[in-house]
C-alpha positions in Angstrom: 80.1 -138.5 80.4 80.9 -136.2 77.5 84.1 -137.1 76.1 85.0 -135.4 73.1 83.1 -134.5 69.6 84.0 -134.6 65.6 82.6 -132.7 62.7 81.5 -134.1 59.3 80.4 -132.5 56.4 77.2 -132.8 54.7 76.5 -129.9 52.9 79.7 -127.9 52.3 83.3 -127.3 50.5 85.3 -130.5 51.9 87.8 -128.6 53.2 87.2 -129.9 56.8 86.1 -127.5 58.5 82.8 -125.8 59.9 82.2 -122.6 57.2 79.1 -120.7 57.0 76.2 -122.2 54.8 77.3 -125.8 55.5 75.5 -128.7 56.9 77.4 -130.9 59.2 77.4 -134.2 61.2 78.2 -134.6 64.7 79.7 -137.2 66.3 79.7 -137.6 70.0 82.0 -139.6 72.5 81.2 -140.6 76.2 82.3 -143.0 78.4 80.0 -145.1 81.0 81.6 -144.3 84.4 79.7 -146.1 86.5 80.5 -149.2 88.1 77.3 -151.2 85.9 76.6 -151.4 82.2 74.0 -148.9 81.0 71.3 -149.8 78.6 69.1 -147.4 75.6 71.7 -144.2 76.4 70.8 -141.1 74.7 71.4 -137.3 74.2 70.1 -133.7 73.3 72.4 -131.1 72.3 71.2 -127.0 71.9 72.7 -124.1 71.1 71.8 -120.2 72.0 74.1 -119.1 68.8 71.4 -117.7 66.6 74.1 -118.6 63.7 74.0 -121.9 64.7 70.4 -124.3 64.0 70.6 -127.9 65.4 68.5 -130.0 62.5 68.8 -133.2 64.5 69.1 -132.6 68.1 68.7 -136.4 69.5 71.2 -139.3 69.5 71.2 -142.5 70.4 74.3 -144.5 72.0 72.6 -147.7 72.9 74.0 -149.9 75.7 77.3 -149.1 77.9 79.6 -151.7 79.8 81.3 -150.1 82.7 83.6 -147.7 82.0 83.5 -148.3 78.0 83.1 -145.6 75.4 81.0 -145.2 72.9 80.6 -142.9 70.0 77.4 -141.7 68.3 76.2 -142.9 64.9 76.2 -139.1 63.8 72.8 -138.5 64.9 73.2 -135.0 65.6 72.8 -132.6 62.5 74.1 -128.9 62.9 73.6 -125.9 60.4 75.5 -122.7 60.1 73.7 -119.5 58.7 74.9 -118.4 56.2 75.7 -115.1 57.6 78.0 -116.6 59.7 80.6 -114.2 60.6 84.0 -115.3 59.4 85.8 -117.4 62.5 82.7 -117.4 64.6 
């Protein structure tokens, strides 16, 4: 289950946050709530913002214990147009 997410830039100013132009890493949390372990764990993310272009749409998590949580290895790779309108 989808836990929570984190933003890392690649491409971009450094100021920490998601600006238009910039190339950023995602980082993604879940948590195994199932009563076994889980092995080879993975995940697609999309978007229907046409200001938003997900380079690297696959990530592995690789193998859950029961109710543990696991973060991505910042497989997922996000760009913002550079169009992007100011707060989008």
């Amino acid at each position: 289950m989808y836990l929570s997410h984190t933003l890392s830039e690649v491409v971009g100013n450094g100021d920490g946050s998601a600006n238009p132009g910039e190339t950023l890493t995602m980082y993604i949390t879940a948590q195994n709530l199932g009563q076994r372990g889980t092995t080879a764990v993975s995940a697609r993310i999309t978007s229907s913002d046409g200001y938003v272009n997900i380079a690297d749409n696959e990530g592995d998590f690789g193998s859950f214990q029961a109710g543990q949580q696991r973060s991505s290895g910042g497989d997922f790779t996000i760009e913002l147009r550079e169009d992007t309108p100011a707060g989008h």
